[in-house]
C-alpha positions in Angstrom: 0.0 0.0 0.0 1.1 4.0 -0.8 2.0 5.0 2.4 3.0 9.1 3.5 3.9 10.9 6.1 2.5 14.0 7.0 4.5 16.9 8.9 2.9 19.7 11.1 4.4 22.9 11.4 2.9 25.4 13.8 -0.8 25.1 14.3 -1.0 23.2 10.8 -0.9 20.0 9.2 1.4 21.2 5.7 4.2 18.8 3.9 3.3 15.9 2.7 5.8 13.3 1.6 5.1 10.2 -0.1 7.4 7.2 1.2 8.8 5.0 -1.8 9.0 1.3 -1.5 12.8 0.1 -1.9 13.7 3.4 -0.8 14.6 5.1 2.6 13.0 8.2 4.2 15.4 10.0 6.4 14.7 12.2 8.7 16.8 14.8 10.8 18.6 18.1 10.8 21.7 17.5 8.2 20.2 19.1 4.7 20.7 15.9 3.3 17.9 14.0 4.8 14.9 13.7 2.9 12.8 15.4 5.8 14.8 18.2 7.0 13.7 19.4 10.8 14.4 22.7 11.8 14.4 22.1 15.7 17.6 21.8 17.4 16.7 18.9 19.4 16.6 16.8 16.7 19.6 15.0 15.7 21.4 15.4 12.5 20.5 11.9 11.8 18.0 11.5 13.7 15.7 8.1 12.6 14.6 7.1 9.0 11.5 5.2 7.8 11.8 1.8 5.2 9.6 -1.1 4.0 10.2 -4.4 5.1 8.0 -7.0 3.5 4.7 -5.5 3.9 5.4 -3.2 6.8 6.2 0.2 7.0 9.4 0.6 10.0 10.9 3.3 11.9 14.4 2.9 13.1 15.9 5.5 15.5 19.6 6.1 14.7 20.4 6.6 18.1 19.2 10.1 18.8 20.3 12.4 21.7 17.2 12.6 22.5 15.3 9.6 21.1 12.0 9.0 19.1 8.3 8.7 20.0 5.7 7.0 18.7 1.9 7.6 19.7 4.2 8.7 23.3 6.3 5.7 23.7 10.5 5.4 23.3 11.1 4.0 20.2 14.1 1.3 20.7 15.6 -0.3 17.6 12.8 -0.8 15.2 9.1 -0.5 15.6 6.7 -1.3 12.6 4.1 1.5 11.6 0.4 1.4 11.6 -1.6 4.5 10.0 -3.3 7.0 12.3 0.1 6.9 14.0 2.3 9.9 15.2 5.7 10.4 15.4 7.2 12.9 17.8 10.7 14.3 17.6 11.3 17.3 19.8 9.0 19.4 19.3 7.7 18.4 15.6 5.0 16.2 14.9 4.8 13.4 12.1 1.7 11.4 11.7 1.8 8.3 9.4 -1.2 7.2 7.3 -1.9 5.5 4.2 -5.2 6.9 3.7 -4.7 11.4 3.4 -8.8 11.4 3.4 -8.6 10.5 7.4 -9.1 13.5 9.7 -5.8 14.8 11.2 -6.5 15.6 15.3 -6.5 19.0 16.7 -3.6 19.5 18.7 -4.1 22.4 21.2 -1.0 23.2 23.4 0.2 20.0 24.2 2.4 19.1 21.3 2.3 15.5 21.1 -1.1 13.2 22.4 -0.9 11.5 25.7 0.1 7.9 26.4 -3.1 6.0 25.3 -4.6 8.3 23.7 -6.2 7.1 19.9 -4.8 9.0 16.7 -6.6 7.0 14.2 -8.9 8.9 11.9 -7.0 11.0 9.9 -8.0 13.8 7.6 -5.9 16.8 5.9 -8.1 19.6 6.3 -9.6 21.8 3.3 -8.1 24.9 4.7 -4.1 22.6 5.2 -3.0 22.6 1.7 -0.4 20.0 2.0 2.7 21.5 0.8 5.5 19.0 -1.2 8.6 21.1 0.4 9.7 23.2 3.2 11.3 26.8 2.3 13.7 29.3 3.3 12.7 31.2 6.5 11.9 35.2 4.9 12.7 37.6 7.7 11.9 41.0 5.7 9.9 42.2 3.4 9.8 45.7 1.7 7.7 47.4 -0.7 9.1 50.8 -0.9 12.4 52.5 0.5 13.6 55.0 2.6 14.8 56.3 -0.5 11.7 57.1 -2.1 9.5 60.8 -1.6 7.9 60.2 1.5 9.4 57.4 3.0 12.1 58.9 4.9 11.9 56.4 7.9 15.3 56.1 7.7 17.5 54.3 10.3 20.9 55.1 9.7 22.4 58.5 10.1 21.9 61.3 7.5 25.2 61.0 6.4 24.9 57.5 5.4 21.7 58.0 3.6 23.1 60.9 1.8 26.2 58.2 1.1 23.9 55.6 -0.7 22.0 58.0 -2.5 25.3 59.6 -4.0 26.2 55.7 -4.8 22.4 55.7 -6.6 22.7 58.7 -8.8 26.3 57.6 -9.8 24.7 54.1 -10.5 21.6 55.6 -12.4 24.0 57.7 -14.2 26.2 54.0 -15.7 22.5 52.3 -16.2 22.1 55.6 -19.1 25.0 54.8 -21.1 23.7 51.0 -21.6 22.8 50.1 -24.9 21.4 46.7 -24.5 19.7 44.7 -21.2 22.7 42.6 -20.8 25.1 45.2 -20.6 22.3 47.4 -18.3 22.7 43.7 -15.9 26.2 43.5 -15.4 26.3 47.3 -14.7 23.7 46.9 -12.2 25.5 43.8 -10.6 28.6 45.7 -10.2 26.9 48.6 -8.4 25.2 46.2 -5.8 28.6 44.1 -5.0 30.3 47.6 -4.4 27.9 48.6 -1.9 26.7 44.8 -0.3 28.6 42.0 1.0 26.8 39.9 -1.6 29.6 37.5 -3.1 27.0 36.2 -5.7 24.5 37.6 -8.0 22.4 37.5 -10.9 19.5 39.0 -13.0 16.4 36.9 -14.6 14.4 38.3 -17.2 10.6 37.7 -17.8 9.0 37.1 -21.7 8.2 40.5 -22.4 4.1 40.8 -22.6 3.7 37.7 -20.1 0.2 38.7 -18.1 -0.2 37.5 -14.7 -0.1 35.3 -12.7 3.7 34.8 -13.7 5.5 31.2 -13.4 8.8 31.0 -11.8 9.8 28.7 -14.3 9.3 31.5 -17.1 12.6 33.5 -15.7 15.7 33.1 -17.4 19.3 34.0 -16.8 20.6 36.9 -18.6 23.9 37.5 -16.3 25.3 36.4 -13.3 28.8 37.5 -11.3 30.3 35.8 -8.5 33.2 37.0 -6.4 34.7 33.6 -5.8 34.2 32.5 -9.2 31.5 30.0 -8.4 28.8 28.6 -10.7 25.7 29.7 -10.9 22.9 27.9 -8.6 19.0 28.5 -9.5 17.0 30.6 -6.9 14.7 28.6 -4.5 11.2 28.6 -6.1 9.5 29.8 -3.4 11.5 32.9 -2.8 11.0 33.7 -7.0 7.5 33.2 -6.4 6.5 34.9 -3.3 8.8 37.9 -5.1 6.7 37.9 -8.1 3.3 37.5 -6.7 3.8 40.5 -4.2 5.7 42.6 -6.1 8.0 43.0 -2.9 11.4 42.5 -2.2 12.5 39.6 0.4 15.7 38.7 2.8 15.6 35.2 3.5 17.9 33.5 6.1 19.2 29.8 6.5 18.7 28.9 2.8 20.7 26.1 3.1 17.7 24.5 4.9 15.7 24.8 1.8 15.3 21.4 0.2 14.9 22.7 -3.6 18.1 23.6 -3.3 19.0 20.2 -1.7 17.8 18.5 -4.3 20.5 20.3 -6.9 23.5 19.2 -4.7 24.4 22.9 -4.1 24.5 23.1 -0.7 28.3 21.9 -0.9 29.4 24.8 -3.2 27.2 27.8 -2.2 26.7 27.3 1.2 24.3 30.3 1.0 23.6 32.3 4.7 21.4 34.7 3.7 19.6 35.9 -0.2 17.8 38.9 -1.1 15.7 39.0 -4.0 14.0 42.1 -5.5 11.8 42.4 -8.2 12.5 44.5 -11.3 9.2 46.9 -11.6 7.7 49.8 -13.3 4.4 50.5 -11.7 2.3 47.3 -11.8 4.9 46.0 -15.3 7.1 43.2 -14.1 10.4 42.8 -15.9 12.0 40.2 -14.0 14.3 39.7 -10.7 17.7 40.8 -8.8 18.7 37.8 -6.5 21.8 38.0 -4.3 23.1 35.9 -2.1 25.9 35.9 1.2 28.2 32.9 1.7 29.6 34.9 4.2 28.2 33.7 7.9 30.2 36.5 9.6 29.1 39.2 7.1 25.1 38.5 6.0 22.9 40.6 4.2 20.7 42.7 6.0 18.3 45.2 6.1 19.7 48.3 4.7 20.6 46.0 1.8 17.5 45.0 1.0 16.6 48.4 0.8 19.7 49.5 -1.0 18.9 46.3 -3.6 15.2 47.2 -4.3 16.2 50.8 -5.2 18.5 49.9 -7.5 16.1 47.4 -8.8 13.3 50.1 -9.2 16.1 51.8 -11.1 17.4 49.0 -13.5 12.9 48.9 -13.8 12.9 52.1 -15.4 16.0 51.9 -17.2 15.1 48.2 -18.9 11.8 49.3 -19.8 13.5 52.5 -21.8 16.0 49.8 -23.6 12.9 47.8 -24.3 10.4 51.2 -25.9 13.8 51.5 -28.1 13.8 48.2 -29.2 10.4 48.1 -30.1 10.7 51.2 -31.8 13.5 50.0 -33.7 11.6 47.0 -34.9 8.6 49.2 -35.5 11.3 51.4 -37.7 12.6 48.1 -39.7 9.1 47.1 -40.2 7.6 50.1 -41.4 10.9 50.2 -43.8 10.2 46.4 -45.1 6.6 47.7 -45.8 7.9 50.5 -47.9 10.5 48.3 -49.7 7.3 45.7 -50.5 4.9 48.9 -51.1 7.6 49.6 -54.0 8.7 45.9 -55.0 4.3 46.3 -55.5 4.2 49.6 -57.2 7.2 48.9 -59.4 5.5 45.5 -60.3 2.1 47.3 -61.0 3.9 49.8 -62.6 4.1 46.9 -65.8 0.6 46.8 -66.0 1.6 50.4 -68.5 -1.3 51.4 -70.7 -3.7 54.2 -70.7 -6.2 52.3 -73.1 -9.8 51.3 -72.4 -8.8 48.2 -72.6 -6.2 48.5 -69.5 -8.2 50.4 -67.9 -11.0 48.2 -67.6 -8.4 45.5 -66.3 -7.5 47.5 -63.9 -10.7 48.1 -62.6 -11.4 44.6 -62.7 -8.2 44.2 -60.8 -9.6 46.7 -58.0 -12.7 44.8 -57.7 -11.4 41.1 -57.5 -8.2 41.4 -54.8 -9.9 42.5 -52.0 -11.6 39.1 -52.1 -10.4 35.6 -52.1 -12.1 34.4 -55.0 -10.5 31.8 -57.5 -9.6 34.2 -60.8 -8.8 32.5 -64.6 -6.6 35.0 -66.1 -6.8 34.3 -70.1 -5.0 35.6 -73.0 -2.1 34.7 -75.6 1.1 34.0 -75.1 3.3 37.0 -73.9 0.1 39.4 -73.1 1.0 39.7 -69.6 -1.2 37.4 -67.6 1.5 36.8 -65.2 1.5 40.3 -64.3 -2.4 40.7 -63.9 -1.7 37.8 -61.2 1.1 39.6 -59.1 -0.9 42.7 -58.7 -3.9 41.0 -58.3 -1.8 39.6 -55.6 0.0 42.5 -54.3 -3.5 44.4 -54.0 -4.9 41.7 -52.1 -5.1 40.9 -48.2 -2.6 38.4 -48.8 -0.1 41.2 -49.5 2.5 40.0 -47.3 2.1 36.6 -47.6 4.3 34.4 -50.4 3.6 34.7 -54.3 4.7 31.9 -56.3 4.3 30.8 -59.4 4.4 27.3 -61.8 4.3 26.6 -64.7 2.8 23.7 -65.5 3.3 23.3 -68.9 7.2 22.8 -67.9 6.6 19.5 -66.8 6.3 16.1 -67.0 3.2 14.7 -64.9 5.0 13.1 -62.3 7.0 16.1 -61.7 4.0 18.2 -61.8 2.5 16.5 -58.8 5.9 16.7 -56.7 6.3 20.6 -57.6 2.4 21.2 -56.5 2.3 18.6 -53.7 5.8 17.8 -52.7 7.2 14.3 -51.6 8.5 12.7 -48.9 11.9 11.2 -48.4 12.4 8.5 -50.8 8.8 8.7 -52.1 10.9 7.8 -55.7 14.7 7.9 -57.1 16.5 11.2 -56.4 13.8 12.0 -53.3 16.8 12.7 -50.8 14.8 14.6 -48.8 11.6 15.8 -48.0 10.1 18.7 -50.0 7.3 21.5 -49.7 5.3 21.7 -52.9 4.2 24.6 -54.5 0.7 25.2 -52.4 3.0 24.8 -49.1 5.0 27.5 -50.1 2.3 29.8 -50.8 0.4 29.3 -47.7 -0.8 32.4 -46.9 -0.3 34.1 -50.2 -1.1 33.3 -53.5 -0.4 30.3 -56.0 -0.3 31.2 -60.0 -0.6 28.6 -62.2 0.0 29.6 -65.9 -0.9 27.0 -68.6 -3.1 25.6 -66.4 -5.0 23.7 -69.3 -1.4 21.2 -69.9 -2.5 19.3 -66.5 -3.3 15.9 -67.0 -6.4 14.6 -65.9 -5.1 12.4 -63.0 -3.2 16.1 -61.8 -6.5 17.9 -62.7 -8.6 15.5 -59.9 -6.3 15.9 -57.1 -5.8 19.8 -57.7 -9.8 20.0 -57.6 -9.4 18.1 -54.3 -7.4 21.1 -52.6 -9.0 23.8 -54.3 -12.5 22.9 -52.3 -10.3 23.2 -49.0 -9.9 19.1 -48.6 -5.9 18.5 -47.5 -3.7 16.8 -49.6 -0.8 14.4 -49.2 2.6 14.7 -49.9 4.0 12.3 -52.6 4.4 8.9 -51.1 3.4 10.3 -47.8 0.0 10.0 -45.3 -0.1 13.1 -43.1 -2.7 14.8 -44.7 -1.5 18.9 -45.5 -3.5 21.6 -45.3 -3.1 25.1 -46.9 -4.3 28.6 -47.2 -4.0 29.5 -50.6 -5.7 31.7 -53.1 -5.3 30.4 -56.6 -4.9 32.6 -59.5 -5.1 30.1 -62.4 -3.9 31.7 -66.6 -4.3 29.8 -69.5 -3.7 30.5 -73.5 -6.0 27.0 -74.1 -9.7 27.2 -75.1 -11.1 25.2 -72.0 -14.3 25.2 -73.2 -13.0 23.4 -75.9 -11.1 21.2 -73.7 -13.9 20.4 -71.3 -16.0 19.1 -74.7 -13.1 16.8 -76.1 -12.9 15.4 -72.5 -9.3 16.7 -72.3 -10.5 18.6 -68.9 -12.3 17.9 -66.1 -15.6 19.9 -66.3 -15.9 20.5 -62.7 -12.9 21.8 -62.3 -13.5 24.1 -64.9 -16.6 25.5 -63.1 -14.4 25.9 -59.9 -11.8 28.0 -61.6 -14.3 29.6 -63.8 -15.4 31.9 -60.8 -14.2 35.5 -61.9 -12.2 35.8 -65.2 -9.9 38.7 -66.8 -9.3 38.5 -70.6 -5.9 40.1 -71.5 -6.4 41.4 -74.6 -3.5 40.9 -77.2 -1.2 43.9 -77.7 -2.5 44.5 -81.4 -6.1 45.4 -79.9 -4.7 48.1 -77.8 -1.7 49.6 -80.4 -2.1 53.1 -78.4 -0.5 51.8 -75.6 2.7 50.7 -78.2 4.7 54.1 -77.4 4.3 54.1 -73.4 5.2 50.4 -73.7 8.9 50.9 -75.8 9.4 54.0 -74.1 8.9 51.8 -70.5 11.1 49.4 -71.7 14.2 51.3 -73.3 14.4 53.4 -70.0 15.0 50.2 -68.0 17.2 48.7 -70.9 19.1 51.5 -71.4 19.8 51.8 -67.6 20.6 48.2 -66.8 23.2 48.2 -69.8 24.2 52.0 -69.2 24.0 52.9 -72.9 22.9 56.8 -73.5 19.5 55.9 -75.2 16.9 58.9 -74.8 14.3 57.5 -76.9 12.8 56.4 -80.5 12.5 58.7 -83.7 9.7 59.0 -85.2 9.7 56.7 -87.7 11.3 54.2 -85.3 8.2 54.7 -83.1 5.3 54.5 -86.3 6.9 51.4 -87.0 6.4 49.6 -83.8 2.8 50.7 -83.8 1.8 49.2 -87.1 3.8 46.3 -86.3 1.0 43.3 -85.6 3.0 41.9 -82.4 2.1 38.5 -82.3 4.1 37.8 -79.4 2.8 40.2 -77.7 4.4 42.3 -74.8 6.8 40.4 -74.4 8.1 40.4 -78.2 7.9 44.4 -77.6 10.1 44.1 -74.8 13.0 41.7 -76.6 12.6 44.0 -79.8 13.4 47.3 -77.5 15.9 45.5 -75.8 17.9 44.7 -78.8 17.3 48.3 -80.2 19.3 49.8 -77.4 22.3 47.3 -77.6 22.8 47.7 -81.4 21.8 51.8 -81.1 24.7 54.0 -82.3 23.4 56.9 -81.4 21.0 58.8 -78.2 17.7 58.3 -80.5 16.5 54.4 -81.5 16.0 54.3 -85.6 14.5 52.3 -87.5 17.2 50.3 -88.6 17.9 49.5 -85.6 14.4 47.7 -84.9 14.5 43.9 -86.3 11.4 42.7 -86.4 9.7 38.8 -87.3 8.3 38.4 -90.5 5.7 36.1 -88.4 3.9 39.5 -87.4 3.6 40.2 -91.1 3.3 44.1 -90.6 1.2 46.2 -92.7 3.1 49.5 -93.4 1.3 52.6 -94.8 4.1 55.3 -94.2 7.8 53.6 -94.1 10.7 56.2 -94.9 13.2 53.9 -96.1 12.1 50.5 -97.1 15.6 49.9 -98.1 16.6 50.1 -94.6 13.8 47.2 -93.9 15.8 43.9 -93.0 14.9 41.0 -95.2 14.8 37.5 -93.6 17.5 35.4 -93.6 18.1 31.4 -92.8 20.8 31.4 -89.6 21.4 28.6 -87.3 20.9 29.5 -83.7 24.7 29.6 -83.3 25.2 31.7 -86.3 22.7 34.0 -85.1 23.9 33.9 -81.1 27.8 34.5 -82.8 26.6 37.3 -84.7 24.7 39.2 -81.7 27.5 38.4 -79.2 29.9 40.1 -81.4 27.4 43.3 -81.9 27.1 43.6 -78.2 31.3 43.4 -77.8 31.3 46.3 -81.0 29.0 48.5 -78.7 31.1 47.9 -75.5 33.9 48.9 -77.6 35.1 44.6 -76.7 34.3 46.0 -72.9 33.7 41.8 -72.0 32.2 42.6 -68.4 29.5 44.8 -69.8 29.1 42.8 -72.5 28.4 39.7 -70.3 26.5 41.8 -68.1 24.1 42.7 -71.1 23.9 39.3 -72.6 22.9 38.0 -69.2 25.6 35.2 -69.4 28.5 35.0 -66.8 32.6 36.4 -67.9 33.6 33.3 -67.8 30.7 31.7 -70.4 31.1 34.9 -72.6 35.1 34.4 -72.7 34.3 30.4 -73.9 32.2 30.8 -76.7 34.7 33.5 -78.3 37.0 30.7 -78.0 34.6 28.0 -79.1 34.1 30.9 -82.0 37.6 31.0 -82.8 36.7 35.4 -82.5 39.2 37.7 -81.6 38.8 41.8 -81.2 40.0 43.2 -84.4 43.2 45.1 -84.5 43.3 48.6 -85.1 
């Protein structure tokens, strides 16, 4: 049977202590007992309680002054019943194995009389048993002599004015720290100058913790020692008391308490007295200031606990300042992120360039969809831009903040398809080293764009469909299920209505992407917006490859706007980006425009048709040699700006001219 023993200490029934079968309760005076008495006519090793067999025994290590149980002398050993008490001095112990009895209701005589019963015992409501004794606190204080109005001082007026010089100096040295840790270890310096404290520290609190605050929540941000020994944790019950009473404590015999026991530090700290003061602004709790005195001869006492929770009140003050500054210097970083992203967002709106009716109804329907979390198909040919209606879709969204990422999913084969949207786990299939985060992972709490949306195969299509009615999904060749936050933003150059009819895509999926749609139209159905677009893209060309470009002529510019464009944008933007490498001069001309015969352009007004370039059959190489050596002729064979335009490294641009066999011609 569970057996305990219960301890009474003054007028109460409080520590409990649950005896352990194979293992020994002793009892006595020495800290290392398991029960530590604090009355002096208890021995040191006084008696200690085992099991044998069934039976609970007492054994009396022969005390000076002996054992009794229920009254009698105990000689050697003596087995337990429960109900019974045990008397040592002038402490109690009662032994039960049932804590529902009643304990009896001792009034001045301190043990019962020789035939007197003890059985029924019962903890009462109002004796909260209590696991551990604790150090014996002799002071308290809430405020100081130091303070306006509390002038009860004790010492003489010189000495007062003595510490409070010693304060201002100190609150002077707790200014110039920068940072808490350094703010500590000036505060620790100031109290072992003016205490005989030999050991020290300061414990921080989470910042924003709400009460009631848990000891265990403190942590260690800098401790100092005079005899260089390590650092021992402060007894529970001190912290505790200090915390919930916002009051500062002295504390005597600490090596009686067992907490400390328990950590095996009473052989190196051998702690006399401690002091521990909370660190406090108004009702705001920072954290503590704990000191202790190994010193017998030299303790702490009360003018130091008044001296420590001064300074504590000051380190208060001067942490929460350090603390404002650093919130006001994440508040500056964050504000200065936001602006970066609010012009990361502006520059990438800024490509949406066009003052057309045609933009300007995208942009509208732009303003209406991104406050919403609504699916959107974004459709259009190739090179119109639907990538760009997705980012500021995105960027004007809620979801500002959060990840955009994009797939294509026309880049891949099926299986690889599913991995990029879904991930895998480990070893899922050859080359899986490692776990991965798919696509809809990485965009949890953003957006996910999915250009060429109509390539997925059908198997992709059900399991997409899955994930975009908010079921999870697993990981490739995993079984946690995953679940995401994602808006989808879906583009596509397919007909899917044709698709759905030739069974190439699901219908239902179509319906669930088919919520809100934006048609980009193609650049040759909004031509206006050609000479904003070239003049956009020259400035950015122009400075990326710092040529002197200011613009088109004329004729350079009438060209480009009859041109049909059937790439689109982003033919504009490779056409204007060639101009300016092979431009000779500040203004873009028409021969230096090279346009596809694909686009088959319909000229009305062309100033030198003689200058137009006819087509000719090149390789790829032929035609990558020839622009190569254009770009070194414009960098006057400058190869670092060269590479730099060309978008290759030094190193690749200085093997193909081998490969080429080219050399810069001599003058």
């Amino acid at each position: 049977m569970i057996a305990y023993l219960v301890v009474r200490e003054g007028n109460k029934w409080r520590d409990v202590h649950r005896l352990t079968p194979g293992q020994v309760m002793s009892i006595g005076r020495a800290p290392a007992n398991r029960v530590v008495l604090r009355d002096e006519i208890a021995s040191r090793h006084h008696c200690e309680i085992f099991q044998s067999g069934l039976v609970w025994t007492l054994r009396d290590l022969d005390s000076r002054n002996g054992t009794l149980v229920n009254s009698k002398p105990v000689v050697g050993d003596i087995g337990l019943e429960s109900g019974q008490l045990i008397q040592i001095g002038d402490t109690l112990l009662a032994f039960t194995y049932d804590l529902q009895e009643t304990l009896p209701k001792l009034e001045e005589q301190s043990f019962l009389n020789e035939g007197e019963t003890s059985s029924g015992i019962r903890p009462r409501p109002t004796d909260t048993p209590q696991p551990v004794a604790v150090p014996e606190i002799v002071e308290r204080k809430r405020s100081t002599r130091f303070e306006e109005g509390g002038a009860n001082a004790e010492l003489s007026r010189d000495r007062t004015s003595q510490e409070l010089a010693k304060l201002y100096k100190l609150a002077m040295e707790m200014g110039t720290a920068n940072d808490p840790k350094r703010l500590a270890e000036i505060v620790l310096n100031g109290l072992f100058e003016s205490t005989p404290a030999d050991i020290g520290a300061i414990l921080l609190l989470p910042p924003d913790i709400s009460p009631p605050v848990d000891p265990s929540k403190l942590t260690l941000l800098v401790y100092k020692s005079r005899n260089q020994q390590p650092y021992e944790k402060l007894s529970e019950h001190l912290s505790r008391t200090v915390l919930q009473t916002r009051e500062a404590v002295r504390a005597k015999c600490v090596s009686d308490d067992p907490a400390l026991r328990e950590r095996d530090s009473l052989g190196r700290i051998q702690a006399q007295t401690v002091i521990c003061a909370p660190l406090r602004v108004n009702e705001k709790l920072y954290g503590l200031v704990h000191l202790y005195s190994t010193n017998p001869t030299n303790p702490l006492g009360p003018d130091d606990v008044e001296f420590a929770l001064a300074v504590a009140d000051q380190c208060g003050v001067a942490l929460e300042g350090l603390r404002r500054q650093e919130s006001l210097a994440a508040g500056l970083a964050r504000m200065q992120d936001d602006l970066h992203t609010l012009r990361e967002q502006l520059g990438i709106e800024s490509e949406l360039i066009g003052g057309s009716p045609p933009m300007e109804e995208i942009n509208r329907k732009i303003g209406r969809i991104a406050p919403t979390d609504a699916t959107v198909l974004v459709r259009g040919e190739s090179g119109v831009g639907k990538e760009l209606v997705a980012r500021a879709i995105h960027f004007s969204s809620r979801r500002r903040n959060g990840p955009f990422v994009c797939l294509n999913c026309a880049a891949l084969s099926e299986s690889l398809l599913e991995s990029e949207l879904f991930g895998h786990e480990k070893g899922s299939f050859t080359g899986a080293v490692a776990r991965k985060a798919g696509k809809f992972e990485q965009a949890h709490g953003g957006t996910l764009m999915l250009d060429e949306v109509g390539e997925m195969s059908l198997a992709i299509q059900a399991k997409f469909l899955r994930v975009l009615e908010g079921h999870p999904y697993e990981r490739v060749g995993g079984g946690a299920p995953v679940e995401v936050d994602v808006r989808v933003v879906a583009a596509t150059n397919r007909d899917l209505e044709t698709a759905v009819s030739g069974g190439l895509f699901r219908k239902d999926l179509y319906f669930r992407l088919h919520v809100v749609e934006i048609v980009v139209p193609p650049l040759r159905e909004h031509r206006n917006d050609v000479p904003v677009l070239a003049n956009h893209f020259l400035e950015r060309f122009a400075r990326k490859s710092g040529r002197v470009v200011r613009g088109f002529s004329a004729t350079a510019l009438e060209l480009l706007t009859k041109y049909n464009w059937p790439g689109n944008v982003r033919e504009l933007q490779h056409v204007v980006e060639r101009a300016v490498i092979l431009s000779g001069s500040e203004l873009v001309g028409v021969q230096d425009i090279q346009l596809s015969s694909l686009g088959d352009p319909q000229f009305d007004h062309i100033p030198d048709p003689a200058q137009q370039r006819s087509f000719r059959e090149l390789t790829l190489e032929v035609l990558e040699q020839e622009y190569i050596m254009a770009t070194l002729e414009q960098t006057n064979w400058n190869k670092s700006q060269a590479a730099q335009i060309l978008g290759i490294e030094r190193s690749t641009l200085d093997r193909k001219l081998k490969r080429y066999q080219a050399e810069r011609p001599k003058k």
